[in-house]
matplotlib code that plots the C-alpha trace (Angstrom):
import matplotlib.pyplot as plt

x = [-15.8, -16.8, -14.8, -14.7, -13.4, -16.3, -18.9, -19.8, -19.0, -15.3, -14.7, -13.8, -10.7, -12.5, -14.6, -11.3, -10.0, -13.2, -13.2, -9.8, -10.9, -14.3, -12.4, -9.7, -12.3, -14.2, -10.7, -11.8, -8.0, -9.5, -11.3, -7.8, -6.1, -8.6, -7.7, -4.1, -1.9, 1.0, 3.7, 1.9, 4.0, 2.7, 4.5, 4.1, 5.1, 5.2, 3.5, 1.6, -0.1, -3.0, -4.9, -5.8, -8.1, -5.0, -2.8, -5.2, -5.0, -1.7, -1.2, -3.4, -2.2, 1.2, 2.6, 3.6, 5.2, 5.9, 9.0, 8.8, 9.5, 8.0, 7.8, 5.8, 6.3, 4.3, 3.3, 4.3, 1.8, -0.5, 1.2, 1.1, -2.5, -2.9, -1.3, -3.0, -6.3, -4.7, -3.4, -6.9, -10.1, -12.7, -10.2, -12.0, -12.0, -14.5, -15.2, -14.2, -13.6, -12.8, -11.1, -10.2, -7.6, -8.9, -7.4, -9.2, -6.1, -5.2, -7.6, -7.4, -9.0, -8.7, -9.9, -9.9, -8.6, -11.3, -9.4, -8.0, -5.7, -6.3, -4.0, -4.4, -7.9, -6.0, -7.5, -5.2, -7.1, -4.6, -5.6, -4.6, -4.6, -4.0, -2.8, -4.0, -2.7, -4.8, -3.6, -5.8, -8.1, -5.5, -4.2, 0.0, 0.6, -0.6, 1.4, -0.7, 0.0, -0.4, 1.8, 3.9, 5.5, 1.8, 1.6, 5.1, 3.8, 1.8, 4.9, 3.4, 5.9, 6.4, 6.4, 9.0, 6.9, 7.2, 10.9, 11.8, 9.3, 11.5, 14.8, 13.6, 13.1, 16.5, 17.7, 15.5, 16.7, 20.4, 20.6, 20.9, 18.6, 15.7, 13.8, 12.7, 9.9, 8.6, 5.5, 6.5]
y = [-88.9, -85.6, -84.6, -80.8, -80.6, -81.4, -79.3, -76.0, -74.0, -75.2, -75.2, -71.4, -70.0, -68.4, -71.6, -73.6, -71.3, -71.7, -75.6, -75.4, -73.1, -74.9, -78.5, -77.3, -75.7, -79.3, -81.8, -83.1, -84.0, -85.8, -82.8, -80.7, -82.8, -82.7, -79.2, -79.0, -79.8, -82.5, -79.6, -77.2, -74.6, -73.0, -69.6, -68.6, -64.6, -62.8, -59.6, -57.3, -55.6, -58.1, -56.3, -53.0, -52.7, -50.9, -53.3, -55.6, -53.8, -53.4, -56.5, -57.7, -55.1, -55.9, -53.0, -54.9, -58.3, -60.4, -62.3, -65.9, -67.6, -70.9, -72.9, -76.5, -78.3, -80.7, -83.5, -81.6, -79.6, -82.3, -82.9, -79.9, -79.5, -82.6, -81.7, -78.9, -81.2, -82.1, -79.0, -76.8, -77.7, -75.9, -74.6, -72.3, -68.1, -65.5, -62.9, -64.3, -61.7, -62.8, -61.2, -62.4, -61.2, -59.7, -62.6, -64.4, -66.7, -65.1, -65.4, -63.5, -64.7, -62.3, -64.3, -64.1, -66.9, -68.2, -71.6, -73.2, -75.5, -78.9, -79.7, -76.8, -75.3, -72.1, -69.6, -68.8, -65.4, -64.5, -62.6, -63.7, -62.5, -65.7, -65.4, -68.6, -68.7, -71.2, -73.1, -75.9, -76.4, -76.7, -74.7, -74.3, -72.0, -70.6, -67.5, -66.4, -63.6, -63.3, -62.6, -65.8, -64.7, -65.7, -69.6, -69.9, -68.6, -71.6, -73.8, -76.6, -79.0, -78.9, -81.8, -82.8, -81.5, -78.0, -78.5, -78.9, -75.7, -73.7, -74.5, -73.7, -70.3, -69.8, -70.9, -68.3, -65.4, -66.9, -67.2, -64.0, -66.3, -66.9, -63.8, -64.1, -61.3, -62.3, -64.6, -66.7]
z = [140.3, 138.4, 135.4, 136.2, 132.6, 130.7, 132.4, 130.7, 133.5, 133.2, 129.6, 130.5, 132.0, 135.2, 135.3, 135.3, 138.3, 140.3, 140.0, 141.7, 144.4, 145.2, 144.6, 147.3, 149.5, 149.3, 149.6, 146.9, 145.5, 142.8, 141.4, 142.1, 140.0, 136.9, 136.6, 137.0, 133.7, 134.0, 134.3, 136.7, 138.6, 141.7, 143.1, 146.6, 146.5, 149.9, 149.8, 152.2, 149.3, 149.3, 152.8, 150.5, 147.4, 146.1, 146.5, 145.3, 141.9, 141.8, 141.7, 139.2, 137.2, 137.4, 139.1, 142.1, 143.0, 145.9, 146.5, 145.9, 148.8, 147.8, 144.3, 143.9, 140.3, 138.8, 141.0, 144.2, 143.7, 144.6, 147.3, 148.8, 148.3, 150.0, 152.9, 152.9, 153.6, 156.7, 158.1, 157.7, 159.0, 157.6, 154.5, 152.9, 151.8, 152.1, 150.0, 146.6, 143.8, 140.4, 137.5, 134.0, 131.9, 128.3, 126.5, 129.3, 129.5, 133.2, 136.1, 138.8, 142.5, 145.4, 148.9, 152.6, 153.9, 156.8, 158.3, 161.7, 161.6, 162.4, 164.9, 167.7, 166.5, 166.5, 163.8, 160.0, 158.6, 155.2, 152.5, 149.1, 145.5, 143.3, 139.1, 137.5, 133.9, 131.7, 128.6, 127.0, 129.3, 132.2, 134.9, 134.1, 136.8, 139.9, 141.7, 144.9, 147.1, 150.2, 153.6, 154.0, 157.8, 158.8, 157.7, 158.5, 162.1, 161.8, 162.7, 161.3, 159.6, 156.2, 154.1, 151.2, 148.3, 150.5, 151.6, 147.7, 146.8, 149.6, 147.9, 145.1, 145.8, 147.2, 144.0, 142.4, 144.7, 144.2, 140.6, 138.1, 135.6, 137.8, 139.0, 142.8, 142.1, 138.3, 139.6, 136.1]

ax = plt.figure().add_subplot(projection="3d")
ax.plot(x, y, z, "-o")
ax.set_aspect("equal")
plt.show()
């Protein structure tokens, strides 16, 4: 097993972000897991805005959100990327472009998403903007952007650690507290 954490590339925040993109884009759940810290959050915001180099920037920028229709905690995270292993073959994304926050503690990934899914062969082409926010080392939360209506097109079942991230984003949009569109 590699210890993405102690080479040089990943002592970095972008280095950090591209382990977890190159570890998912391998299956190597292993690797995944090196990066992500005990009480990682991942967001799944549903947004158009990712198709256009304007949108693009808007959202790395701030100026526009998605509406989260999907939130994994801690171990479920795993989970999901595992099953994520099994639903894509290849599971990869084109085109990566990369930008760092100036603190450097926010990585941005944008990505075209270039995967068929294992079961049918039939094609998934998204395109996604993913925030990675960094703290020690580790990746505490991932909110990616992308158009959710087309892997829920998919119909491919979900499993628990998905069904629990759905609720929670009906709690989110439900609750005055919890912000549907805040990708925090």
């Amino acid at each position: 097993m590699n210890d993405a954490t102690n080479t040089p590339a990943a002592e970095t925040a972008l280095g950090i972000a591209q382990e977890f993109i190159r570890a998912v884009e391998a299956k190597d759940l292993a690797a995944v897991d090196a990066v992500l810290a005990p009480k990682v959050r991942q967001l799944f915001m549903h947004t158009n805005a990712t198709t256009s180099p304007q949108g693009v920037a808007d959202i790395i920028a701030g100026r526009r959100r998605g509406l989260c229709v999907a939130e994994m905690k801690d171990r479920d995270v795993l989970a999901y990327t595992e099953a994520l292993f099994a639903k894509f073959t290849p599971l990869i994304w084109r085109d990566h472009e990369w930008t760092s926050s100036p603190d450097g503690r926010e990585v941005f990934f944008h990505g075209i998403g270039d995967m068929v899914l294992a079961r049918s062969g039939k094609p998934y082409r998204n395109s996604y903007v993913t925030r990675f926010d960094i703290t020690d080392g580790k990746i505490v939360l991932m909110a990616e952007h992308a158009n959710a209506f087309l892997y829920a097109g998919l119909r491919v079942t979900p499993n628990g650690a998905e069904l629990r991230g759905l609720l929670r984003a009906i709690v989110r949009i439900l609750t005055p507290w919890e912000s549907a569109r805040s990708g925090n």
